[in-house]
C-alpha positions as CSV (number, residue, x, y, z in Angstrom):
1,X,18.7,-35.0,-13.5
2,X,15.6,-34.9,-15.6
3,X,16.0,-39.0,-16.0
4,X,14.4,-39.4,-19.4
5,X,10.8,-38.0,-17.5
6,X,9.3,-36.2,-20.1
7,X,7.1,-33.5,-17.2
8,X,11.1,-32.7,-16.5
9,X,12.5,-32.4,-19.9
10,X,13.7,-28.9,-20.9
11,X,11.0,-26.9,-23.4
12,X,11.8,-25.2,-26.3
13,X,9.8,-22.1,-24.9
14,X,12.1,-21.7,-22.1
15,X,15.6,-22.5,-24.4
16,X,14.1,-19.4,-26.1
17,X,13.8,-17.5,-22.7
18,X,17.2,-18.7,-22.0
19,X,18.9,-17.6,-25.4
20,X,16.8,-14.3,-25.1
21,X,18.1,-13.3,-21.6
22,X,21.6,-14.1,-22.5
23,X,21.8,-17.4,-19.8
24,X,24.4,-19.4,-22.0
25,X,27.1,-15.6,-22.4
26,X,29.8,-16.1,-19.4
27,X,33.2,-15.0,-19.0
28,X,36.2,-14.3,-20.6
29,X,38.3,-16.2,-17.8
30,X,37.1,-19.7,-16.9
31,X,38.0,-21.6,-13.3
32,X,39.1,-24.9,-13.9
33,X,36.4,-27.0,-11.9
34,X,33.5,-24.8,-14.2
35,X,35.3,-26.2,-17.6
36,X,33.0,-28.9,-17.3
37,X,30.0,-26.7,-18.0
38,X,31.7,-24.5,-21.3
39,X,30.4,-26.0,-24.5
40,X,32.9,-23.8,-26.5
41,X,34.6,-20.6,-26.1
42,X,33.4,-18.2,-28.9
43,X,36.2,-15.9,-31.4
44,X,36.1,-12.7,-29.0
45,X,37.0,-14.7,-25.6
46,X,33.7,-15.6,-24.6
47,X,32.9,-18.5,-23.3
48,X,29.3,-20.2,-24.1
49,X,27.6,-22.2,-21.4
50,X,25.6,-25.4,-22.1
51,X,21.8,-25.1,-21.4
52,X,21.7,-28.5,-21.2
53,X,23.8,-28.7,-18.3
54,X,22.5,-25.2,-16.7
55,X,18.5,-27.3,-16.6
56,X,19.9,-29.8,-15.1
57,X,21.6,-28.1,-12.2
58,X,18.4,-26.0,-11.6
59,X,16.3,-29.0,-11.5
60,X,18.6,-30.5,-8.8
61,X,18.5,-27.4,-6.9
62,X,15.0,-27.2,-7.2
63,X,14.6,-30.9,-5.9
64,X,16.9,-29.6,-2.6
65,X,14.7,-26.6,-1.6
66,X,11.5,-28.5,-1.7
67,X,13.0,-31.2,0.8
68,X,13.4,-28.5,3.0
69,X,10.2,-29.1,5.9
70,X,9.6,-25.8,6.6
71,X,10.3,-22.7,3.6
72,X,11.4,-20.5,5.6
73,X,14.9,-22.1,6.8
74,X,15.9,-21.9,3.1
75,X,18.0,-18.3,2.9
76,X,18.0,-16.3,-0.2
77,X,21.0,-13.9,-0.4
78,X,22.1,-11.8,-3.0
79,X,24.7,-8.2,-2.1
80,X,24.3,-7.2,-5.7
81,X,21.4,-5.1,-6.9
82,X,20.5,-7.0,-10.0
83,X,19.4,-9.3,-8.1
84,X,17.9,-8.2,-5.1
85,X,14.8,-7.4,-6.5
86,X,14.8,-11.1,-7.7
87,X,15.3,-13.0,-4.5
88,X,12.4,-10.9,-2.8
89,X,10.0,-12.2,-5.2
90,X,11.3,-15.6,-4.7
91,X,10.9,-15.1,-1.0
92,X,7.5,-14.0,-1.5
93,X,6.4,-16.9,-3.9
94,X,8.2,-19.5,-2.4
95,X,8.3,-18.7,1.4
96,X,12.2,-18.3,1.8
97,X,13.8,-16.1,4.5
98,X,15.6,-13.3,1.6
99,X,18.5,-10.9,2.7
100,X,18.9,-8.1,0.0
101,X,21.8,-6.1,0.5
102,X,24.9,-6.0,2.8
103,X,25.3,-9.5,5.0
104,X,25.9,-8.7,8.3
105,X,28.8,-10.9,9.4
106,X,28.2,-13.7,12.2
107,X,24.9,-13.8,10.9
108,X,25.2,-17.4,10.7
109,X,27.7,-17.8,13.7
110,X,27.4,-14.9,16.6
111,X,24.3,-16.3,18.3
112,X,24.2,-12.7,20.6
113,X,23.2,-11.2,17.3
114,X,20.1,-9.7,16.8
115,X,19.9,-11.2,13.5
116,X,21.1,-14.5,14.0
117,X,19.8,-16.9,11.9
118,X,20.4,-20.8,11.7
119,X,19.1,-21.9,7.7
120,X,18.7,-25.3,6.7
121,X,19.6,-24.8,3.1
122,X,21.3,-20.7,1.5
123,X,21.0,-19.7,-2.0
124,X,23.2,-16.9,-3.2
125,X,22.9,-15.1,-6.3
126,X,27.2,-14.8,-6.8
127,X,29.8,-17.3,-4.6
128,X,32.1,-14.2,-4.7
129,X,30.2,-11.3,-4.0
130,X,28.9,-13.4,-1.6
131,X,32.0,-14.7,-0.5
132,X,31.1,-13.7,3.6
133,X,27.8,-16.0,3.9
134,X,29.7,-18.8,2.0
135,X,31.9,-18.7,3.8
136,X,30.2,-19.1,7.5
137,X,27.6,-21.5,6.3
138,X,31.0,-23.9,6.0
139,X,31.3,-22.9,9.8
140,X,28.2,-24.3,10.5
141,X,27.7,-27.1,7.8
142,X,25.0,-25.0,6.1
143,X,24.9,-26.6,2.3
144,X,25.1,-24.2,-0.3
145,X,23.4,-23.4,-3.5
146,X,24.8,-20.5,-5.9
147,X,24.9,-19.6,-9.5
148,X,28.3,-19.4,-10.9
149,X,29.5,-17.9,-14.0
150,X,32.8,-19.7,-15.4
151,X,34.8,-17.6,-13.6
152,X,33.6,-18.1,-10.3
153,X,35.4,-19.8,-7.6
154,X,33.5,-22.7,-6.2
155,X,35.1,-23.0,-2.3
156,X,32.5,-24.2,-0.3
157,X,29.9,-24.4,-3.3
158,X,27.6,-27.8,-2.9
159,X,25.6,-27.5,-6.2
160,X,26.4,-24.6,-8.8
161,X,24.2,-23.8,-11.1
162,X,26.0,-22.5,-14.4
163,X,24.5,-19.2,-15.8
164,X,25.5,-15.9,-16.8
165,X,25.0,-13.8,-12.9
166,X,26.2,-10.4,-14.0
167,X,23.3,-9.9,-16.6
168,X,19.9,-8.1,-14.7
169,X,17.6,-10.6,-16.9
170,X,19.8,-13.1,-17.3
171,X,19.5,-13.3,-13.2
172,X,15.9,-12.2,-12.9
173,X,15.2,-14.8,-15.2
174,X,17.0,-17.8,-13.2
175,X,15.4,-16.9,-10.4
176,X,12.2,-17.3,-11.9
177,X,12.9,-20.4,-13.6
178,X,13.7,-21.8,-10.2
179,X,10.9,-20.4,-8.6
180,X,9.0,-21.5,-10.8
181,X,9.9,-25.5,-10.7
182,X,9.8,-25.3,-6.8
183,X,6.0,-24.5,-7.1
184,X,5.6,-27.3,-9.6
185,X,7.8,-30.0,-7.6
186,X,5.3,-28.6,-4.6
187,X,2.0,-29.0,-6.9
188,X,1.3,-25.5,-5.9
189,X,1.0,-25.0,-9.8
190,X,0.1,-27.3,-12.6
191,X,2.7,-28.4,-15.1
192,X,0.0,-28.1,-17.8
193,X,-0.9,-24.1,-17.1
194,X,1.8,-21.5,-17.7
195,X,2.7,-19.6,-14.8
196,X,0.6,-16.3,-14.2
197,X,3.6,-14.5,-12.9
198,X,5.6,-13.0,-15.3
199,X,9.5,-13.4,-15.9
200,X,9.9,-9.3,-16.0
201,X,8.6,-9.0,-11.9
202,X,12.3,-10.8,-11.4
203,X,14.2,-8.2,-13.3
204,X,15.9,-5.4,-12.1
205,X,14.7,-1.7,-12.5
206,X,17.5,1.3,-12.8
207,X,16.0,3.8,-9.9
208,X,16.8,6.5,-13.2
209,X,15.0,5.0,-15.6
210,X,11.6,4.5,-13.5
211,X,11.7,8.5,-12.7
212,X,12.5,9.1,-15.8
213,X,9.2,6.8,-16.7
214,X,7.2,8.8,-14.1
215,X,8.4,12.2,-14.9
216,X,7.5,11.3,-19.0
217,X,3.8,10.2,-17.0
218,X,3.6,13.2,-15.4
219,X,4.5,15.7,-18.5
220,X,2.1,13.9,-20.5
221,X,-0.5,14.4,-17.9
222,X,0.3,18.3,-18.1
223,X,0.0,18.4,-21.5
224,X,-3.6,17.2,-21.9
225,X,-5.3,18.8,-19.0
226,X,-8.6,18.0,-17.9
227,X,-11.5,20.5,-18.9
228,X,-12.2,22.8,-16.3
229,X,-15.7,23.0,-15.1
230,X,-18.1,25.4,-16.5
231,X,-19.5,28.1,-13.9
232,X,-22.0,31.1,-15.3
233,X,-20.8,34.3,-16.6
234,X,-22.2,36.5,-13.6
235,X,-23.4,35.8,-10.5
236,X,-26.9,36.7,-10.9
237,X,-26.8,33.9,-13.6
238,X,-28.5,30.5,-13.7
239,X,-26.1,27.6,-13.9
240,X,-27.1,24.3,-14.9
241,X,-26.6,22.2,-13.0
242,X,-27.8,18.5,-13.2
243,X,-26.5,16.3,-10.0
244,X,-28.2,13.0,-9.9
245,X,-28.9,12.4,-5.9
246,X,-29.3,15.1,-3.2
247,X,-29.8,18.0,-5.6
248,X,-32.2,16.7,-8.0
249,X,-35.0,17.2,-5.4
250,X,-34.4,20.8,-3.5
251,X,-37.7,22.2,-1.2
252,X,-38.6,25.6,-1.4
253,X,-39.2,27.2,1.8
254,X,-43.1,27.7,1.5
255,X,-43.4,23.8,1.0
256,X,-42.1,23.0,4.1
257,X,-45.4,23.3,6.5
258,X,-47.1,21.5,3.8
259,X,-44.7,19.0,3.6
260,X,-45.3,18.1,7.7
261,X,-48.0,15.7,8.3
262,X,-48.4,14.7,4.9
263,X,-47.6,11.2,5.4
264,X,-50.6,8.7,6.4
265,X,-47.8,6.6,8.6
266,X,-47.3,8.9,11.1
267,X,-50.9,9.9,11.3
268,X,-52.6,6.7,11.8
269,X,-52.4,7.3,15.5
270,X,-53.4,11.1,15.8
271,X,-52.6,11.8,19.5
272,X,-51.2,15.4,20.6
273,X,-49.9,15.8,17.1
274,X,-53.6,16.0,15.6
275,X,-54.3,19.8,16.2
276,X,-51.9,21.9,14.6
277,X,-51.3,25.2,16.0
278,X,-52.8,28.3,14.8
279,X,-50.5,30.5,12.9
280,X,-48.8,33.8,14.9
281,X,-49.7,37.3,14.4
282,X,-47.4,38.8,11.7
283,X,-44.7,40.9,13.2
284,X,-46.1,43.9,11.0
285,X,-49.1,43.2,12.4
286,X,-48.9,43.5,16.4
287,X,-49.2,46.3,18.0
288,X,-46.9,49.3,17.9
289,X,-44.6,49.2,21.3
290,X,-44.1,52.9,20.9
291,X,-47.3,53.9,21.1
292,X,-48.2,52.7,24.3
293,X,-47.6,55.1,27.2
294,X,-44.5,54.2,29.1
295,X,-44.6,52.5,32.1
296,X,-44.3,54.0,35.7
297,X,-41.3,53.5,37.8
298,X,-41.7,50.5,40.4
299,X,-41.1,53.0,43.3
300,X,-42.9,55.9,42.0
301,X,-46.2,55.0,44.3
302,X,-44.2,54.3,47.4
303,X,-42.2,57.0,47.4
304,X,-45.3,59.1,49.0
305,X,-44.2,62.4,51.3
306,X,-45.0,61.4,54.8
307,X,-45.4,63.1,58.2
308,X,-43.4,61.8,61.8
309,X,-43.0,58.2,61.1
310,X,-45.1,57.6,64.7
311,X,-48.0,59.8,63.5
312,X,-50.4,59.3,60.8
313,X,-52.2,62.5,60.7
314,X,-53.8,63.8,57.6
315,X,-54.4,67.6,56.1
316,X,-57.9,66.9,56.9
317,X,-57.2,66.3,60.7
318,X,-54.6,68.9,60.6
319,X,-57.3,71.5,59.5
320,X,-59.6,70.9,62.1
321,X,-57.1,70.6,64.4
322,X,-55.2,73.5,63.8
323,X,-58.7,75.6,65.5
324,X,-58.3,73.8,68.3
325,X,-55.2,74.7,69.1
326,X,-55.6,78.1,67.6
């Protein structure tokens, strides 16, 4: 598939990645239509894939998804957890449509579904886990792209990529590979630069071992604690403290009246606020409440004895009239 183009030709960096992930290791059984791809079987049964043949395939494959117009009717599928965490980061980089996990059957054929979907192009991670999307893309002429060990049946199978799918980095790392030539074939990334991402983002990660990585964290946090802050012995202590904003200036209480008016902007126009009013008497000072006599009762000068309300005679008059009538 490469065609002699030397851009295409297979490095000697990634044969290394390829060795190192354990890419060429398949089966013990082989299917008749994959004994094409076996370059030999080793003594224990195993049989060895050819590289040669496995870069071609992914090149093809690679050449397929990029004629697809829009991403996003290519679907990524993959019911196996090593590589689940693969196909989402080749959703993400690539733009694919990925379904980690269970496939929901008549995905692909029961339009009343909620998730129905109608893909241009599907990708699955293992033709017989993923027997059930396969199998209705056929329904609906859907071609299909998967990565086959040598023992994997190849029933409605359009291009199969030969690899070793049961190993988590031998999967995390074909799903980079491919990733990775899409984004070239699309010029998003230069064949001259290496990739920034990384071939461990594709690989799979045991929930156990990563809490077992965050509980090691945390004990080793424990173990060197941070120092604790130092406070003074008693209360009536002075502590130093040095704080480099809001508490490196602090006002005492008699600069404050000083401290008003001092400014030359707000005094340029002197209006109302030019006389400042004259201090108040000290409490101490004014003068004592308690010795002042107290004050009389609002109805003590009303309530005066008085004679017949329709007489107003005095003692005087009462005197000098009392002779008369004596």
């Amino acid at each position: 598939m490469s065609g002699g183009i030397e851009a295409l030709q297979l490095k000697e960096e990634d044969v290394v990645k390829l060795l190192a992930a354990g890419v060429h290791l398949g089966a013990s059984n082989v299917d008749f239509q994959m004994e094409s791809y076996v370059y030999k079987r080793k003594p224990d049964g195993v049989h060895i894939i050819n590289i040669k043949k496995t870069w071609e395939k992914l090149l093809l494959a690679a050449r397929i998804i990029v004629g697809i117009e829009h991403p996003s009717d290519v679907c990524v599928i993959s019911a196996r957890p090593y590589g689940q965490r693969a196909i989402l980061k080749f959703a993400n980089h690539t733009g694919a449509t990925a379904i980690a996990g269970r496939f929901t059957p008549g995905t692909f054929t029961n339009q009343i579904q909620a998730a129905f979907r109608e893909p241009r192009l599907l990708v699955v991670c293992d033709p017989r886990t993923d027997s059930q999307p396969v199998t209705e893309s056929s329904y609906v002429n859907i071609p299909v792209i998967a990565f086959c060990n040598t023992d994997s049946p190849l029933h409605h199978v359009d291009v199969a990529i030969p690899c070793n799918n049961k190993g988590a980095h031998a999967v995390g790392l074909m799903w980079w590979l491919l990733a990775r030539e899409v984004l070239r074939m699309r010029g998003s990334i230069s064949r001259q630069i290496n990739w920034e991402i990384m071939p461990d983002l594709y690989f799979y990660r045991d929930p156990e071992e990563a809490e077992k990585e965050e509980q090691a964290a945390m004990q080793h946090a424990e173990e060197q604690p941070a120092a604790a802050p130092q406070f003074p012995s008693e209360w009536g202590g002075t502590a130093d403290q040095q704080t480099g904003e809001w508490g490196a200036e602090q006002m005492g209480t008699s600069a404050l009246p000083a401290s008003i008016g001092a400014t030359e902007e707000w005094g340029t126009s002197r209006e109302w606020t030019d006389t400042t009013p004259a201090p108040s008497k000290d409490w101490a000072e004014a003068k004592d409440w308690s010795a002042e006599p107290a004050p009389k009762e609002w109805g003590a000068d009303d309530l005066q004895p008085s004679s017949d309300w329709g007489t107003s005679v005095t003692m005087q008059d009462a005197k000098s009239g009392g002779a008369e009538w004596a």
